[in-house]
C-alpha positions as CSV (number, residue, x, y, z in Angstrom):
1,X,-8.1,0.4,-3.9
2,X,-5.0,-0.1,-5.8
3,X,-4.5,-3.8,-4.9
4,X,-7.9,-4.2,-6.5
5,X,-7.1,-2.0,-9.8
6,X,-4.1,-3.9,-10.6
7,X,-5.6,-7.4,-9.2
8,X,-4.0,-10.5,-9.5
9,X,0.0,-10.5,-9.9
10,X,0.8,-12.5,-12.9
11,X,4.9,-12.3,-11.9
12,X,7.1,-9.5,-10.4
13,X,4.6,-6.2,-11.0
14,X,7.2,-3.3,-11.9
15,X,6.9,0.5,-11.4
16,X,8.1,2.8,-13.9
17,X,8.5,6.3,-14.3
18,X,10.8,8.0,-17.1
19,X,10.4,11.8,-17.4
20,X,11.0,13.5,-14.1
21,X,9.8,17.5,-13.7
22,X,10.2,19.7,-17.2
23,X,11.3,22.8,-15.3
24,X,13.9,21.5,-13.3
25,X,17.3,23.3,-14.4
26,X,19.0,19.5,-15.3
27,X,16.2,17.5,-16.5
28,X,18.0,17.6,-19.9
29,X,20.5,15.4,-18.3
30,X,18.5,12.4,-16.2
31,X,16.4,11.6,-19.3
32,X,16.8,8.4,-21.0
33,X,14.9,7.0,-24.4
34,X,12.0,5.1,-23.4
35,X,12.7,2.6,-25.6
36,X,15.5,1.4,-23.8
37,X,13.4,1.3,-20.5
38,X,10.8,-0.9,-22.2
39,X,13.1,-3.1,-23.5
40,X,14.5,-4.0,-20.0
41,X,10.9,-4.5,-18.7
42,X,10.0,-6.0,-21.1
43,X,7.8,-9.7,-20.1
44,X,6.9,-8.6,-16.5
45,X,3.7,-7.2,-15.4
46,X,4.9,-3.3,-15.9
47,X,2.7,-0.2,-14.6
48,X,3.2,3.2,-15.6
49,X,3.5,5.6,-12.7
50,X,4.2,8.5,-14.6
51,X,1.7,11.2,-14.9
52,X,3.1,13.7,-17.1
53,X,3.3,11.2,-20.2
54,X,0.7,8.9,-22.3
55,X,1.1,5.0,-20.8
56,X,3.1,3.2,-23.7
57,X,2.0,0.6,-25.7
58,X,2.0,-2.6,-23.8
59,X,2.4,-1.2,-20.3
60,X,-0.8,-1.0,-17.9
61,X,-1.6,2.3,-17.0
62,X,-2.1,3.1,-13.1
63,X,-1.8,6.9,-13.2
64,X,-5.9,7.7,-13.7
65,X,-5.8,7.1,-10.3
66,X,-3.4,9.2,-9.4
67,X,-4.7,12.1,-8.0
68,X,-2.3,12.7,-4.7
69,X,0.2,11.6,-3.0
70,X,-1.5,9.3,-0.9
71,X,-2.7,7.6,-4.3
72,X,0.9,7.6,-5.4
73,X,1.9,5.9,-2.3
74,X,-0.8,3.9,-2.4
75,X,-0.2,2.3,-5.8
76,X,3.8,2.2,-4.8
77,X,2.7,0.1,-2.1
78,X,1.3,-2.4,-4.4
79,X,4.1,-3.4,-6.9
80,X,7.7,-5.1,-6.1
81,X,9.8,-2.5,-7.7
82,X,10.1,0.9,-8.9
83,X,12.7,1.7,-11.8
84,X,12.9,5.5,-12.6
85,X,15.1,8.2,-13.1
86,X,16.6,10.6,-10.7
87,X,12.6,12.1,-9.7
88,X,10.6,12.3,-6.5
89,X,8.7,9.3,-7.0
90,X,12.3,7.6,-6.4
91,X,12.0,8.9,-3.0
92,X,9.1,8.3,-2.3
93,X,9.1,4.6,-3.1
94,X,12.9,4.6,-1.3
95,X,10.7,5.8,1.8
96,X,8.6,3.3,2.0
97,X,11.6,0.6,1.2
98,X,10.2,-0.5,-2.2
99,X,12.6,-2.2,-3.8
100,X,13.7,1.1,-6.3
101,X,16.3,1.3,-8.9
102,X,17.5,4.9,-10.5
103,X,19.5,5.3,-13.4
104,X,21.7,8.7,-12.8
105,X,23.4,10.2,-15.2
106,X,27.0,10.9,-15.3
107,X,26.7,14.1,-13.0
108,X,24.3,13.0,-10.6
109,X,21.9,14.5,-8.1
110,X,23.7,15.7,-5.0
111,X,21.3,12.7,-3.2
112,X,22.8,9.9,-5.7
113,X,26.4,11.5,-5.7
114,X,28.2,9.6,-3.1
115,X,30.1,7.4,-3.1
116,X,30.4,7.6,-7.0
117,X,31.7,4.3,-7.9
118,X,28.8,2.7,-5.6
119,X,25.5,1.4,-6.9
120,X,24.0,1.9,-3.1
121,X,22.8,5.2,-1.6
122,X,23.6,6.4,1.8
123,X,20.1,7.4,2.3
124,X,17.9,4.7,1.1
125,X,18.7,0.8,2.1
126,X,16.1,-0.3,-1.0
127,X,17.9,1.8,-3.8
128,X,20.6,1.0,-6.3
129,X,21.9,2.8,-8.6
130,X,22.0,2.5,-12.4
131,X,25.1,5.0,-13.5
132,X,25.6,6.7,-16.7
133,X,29.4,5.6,-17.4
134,X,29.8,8.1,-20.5
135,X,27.4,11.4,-21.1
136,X,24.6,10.5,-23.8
137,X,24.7,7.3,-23.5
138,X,22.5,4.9,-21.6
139,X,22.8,1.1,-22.7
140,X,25.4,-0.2,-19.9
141,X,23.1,1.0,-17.0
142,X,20.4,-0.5,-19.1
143,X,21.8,-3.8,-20.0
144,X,22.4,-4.3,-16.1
145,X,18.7,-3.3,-15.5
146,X,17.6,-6.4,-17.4
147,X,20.6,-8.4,-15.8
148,X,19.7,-7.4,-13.0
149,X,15.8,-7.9,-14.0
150,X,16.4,-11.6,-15.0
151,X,17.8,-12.9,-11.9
152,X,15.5,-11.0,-9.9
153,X,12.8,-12.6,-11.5
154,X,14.6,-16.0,-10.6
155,X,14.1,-15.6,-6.9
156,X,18.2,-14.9,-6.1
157,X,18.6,-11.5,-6.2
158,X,20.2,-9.2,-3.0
159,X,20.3,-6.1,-4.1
């Protein structure tokens, strides 16, 4: 059902999610300004997988249909890459080997903690890591996103 809901791809189809659970004791930490995330996305075909905020302007909106994780899964399934921060959709997508980038913040997850001065996880094979490099701030791991973005979109990225 999702390949028909998002239809034809027009270009790499992006993932995103930016606000991860509002009760978890750090959440304060692993958020990021939105803005900052658009801007990096900005020119590809980007869906909003995040339920628990309205889809920004400009960005096509896939989470009426998600009503369980099966949905979820399902739409994963159908887009070449998730960016997000540190939430369980970045596991999930990881688990299935989607293509999925997470910006951590400078005292990461236990999952995203080692090796610190690696963008790979030992867990996942299809993550990288986006690292905070000084608290507050998060234009370097951004800037590399649409580095990264830009030559990924040229057919030559590895991971």
């Amino acid at each position: 059902k999702f390949a028909d809901h998002m239809g034809e791809k027009s270009g790499l189809r992006v993932g995103i999610k930016w606000v991860g659970n509002p009760l978890f004791e750090h959440e304060q930490h692993r958020r990021f300004p939105l803005k900052l995330l658009l801007n990096a996305v900005k020119g590809h075909d980007v869906w909003s997988l995040d339920i628990s905020q309205p889809c920004p302007e400009g960005v096509k909106d896939a989470t009426p249909m998600l009503q369980s994780w099966d949905d979820t899964l399902g739409a994963l399934s159908n887009i070449d890459l998730l960016i997000t921060s540190c939430t369980s959709l970045a596991h999930a997508a990881a688990a299935l080997g989607k293509e999925t980038w997470v910006l951590t913040p400078i005292m990461p997850y236990y999952t995203w903690a080692y090796p610190i001065e690696s963008n790979t996880s030992p867990w996942y094979d299809s993550v990288k890591l986006y690292r905070q490099k000084k608290f507050g701030v998060w234009d370097q791991p951004f800037a590399q996103i649409t580095k990264d973005l830009a030559t990924l979109n040229q057919g030559v990225f590895h991971g």
